[in-house]
C-alpha positions as CSV (number, residue, x, y, z in Angstrom):
1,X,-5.1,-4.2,14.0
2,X,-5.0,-0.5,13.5
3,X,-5.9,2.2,10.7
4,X,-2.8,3.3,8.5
5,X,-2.4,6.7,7.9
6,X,-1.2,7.6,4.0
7,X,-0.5,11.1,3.3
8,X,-0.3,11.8,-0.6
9,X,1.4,15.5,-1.1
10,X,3.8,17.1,-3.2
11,X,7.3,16.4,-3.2
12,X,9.2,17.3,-0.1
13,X,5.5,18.0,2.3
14,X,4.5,14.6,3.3
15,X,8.3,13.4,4.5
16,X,8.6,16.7,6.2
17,X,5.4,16.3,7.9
18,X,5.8,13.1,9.2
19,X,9.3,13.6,10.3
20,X,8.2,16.5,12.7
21,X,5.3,14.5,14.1
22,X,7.9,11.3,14.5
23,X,10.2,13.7,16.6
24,X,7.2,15.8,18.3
25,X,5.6,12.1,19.5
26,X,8.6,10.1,19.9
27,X,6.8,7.2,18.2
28,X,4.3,7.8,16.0
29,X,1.4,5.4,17.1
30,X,-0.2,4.8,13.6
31,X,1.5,3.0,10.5
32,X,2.4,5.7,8.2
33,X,3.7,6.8,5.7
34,X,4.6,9.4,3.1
35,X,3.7,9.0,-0.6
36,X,5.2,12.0,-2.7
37,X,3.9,12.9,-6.3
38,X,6.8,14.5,-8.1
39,X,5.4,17.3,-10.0
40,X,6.3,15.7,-13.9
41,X,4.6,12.6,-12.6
42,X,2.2,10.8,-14.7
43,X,-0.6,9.5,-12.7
44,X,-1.3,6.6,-14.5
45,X,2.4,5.4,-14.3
46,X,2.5,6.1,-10.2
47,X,-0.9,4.8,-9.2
48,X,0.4,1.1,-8.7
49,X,3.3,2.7,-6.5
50,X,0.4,4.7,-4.6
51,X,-1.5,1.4,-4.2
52,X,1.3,-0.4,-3.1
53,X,2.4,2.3,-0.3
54,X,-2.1,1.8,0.5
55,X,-1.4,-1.8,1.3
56,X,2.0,-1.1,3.1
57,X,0.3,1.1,6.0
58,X,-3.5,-1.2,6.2
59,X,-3.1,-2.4,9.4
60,X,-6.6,-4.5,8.6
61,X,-9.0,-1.3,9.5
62,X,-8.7,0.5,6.2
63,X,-6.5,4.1,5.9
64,X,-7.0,7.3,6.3
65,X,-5.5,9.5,3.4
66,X,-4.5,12.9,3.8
67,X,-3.9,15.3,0.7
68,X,-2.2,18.7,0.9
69,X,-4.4,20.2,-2.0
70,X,-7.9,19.4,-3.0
71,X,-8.0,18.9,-7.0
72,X,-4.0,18.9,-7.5
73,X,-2.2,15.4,-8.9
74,X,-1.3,14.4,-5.4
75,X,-5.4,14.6,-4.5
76,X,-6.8,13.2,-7.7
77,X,-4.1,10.2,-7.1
78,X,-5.6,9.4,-3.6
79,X,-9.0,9.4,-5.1
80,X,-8.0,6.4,-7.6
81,X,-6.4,4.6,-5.0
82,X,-9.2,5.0,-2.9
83,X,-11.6,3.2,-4.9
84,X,-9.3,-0.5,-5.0
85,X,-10.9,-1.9,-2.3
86,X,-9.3,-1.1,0.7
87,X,-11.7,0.9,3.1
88,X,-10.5,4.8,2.5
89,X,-11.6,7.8,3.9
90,X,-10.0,10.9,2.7
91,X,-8.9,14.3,3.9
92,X,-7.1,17.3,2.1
93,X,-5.5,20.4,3.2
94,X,-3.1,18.3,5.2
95,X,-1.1,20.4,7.9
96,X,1.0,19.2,10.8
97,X,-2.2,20.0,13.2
98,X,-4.1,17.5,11.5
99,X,-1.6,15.1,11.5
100,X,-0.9,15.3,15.2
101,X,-4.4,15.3,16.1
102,X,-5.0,12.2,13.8
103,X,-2.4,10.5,16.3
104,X,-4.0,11.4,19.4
105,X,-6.6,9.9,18.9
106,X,-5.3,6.6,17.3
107,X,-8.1,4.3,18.9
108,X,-10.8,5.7,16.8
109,X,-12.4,3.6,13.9
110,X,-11.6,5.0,10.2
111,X,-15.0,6.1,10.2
112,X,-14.4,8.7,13.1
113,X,-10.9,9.6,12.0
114,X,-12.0,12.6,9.0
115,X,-13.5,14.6,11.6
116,X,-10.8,14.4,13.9
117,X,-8.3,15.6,11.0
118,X,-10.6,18.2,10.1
119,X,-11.1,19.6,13.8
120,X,-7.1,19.4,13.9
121,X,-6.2,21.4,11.0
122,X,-9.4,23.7,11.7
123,X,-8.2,24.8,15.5
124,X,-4.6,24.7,14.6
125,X,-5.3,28.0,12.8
126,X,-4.8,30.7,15.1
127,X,-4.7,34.7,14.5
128,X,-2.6,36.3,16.1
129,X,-2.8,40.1,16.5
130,X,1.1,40.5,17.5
């Protein structure tokens, strides 16, 4: 049993995200998957969609759910789902850093995992005076 990994985004952001991370690790070693708000959605008509794709990555240790934008549909969706009873932790400003780093370290309990994601997409910013 392992912690599924639900990114809630945008349309177009969570696919893309995942797809880089699938070809970047090979395999990714965390169920996930990619649950895209269009942006004419109706939350109340997609949340049993979003709880359905919640229950599709559980692997029995809850899921961590990653949001591209704090306060936007796609964030205020995984805050409903959040509260169905399925352990949730949740993480926004989702970036391909955070993702990668979330599957690095794919042993950790759900508790331990928002850190992680937030150290990833914290040091994957980098200035660069060139």
């Amino acid at each position: 049993m392992s912690v599924g990994i639900l990114l809630v985004t945008h349309e177009g952001i969570g696919s893309a995200l995942l797809a880089v991370a699938t070809r970047l690790l090979s395999a990714l070693p965390l169920k996930a998957e990619a649950f895209e708000v269009p942006f004419d959605a109706d939350p109340d008509a997609i949340l049993p969609q979003a709880s359905a794709a919640l229950r599709r990555v559980d692997g029995g240790h809850g899921v961590l759910v990653l949001t591209d934008l704090y306060g936007a549909t796609p964030s205020n969706l995984a805050a409903r789902v959040a509260h169905l009873g399925t352990p949730v932790r949740r993480v926004s400003s989702l970036n391909l850093p955070m993702l990668l780093r979330v599957m690095n370290y794919a042993e950790l309990e759900l508790d331990e995992l928002p850190a992680i994601a937030s150290a990833g997409a914290r040091n994957g910013v980098i200035l660069d005076d060139a």
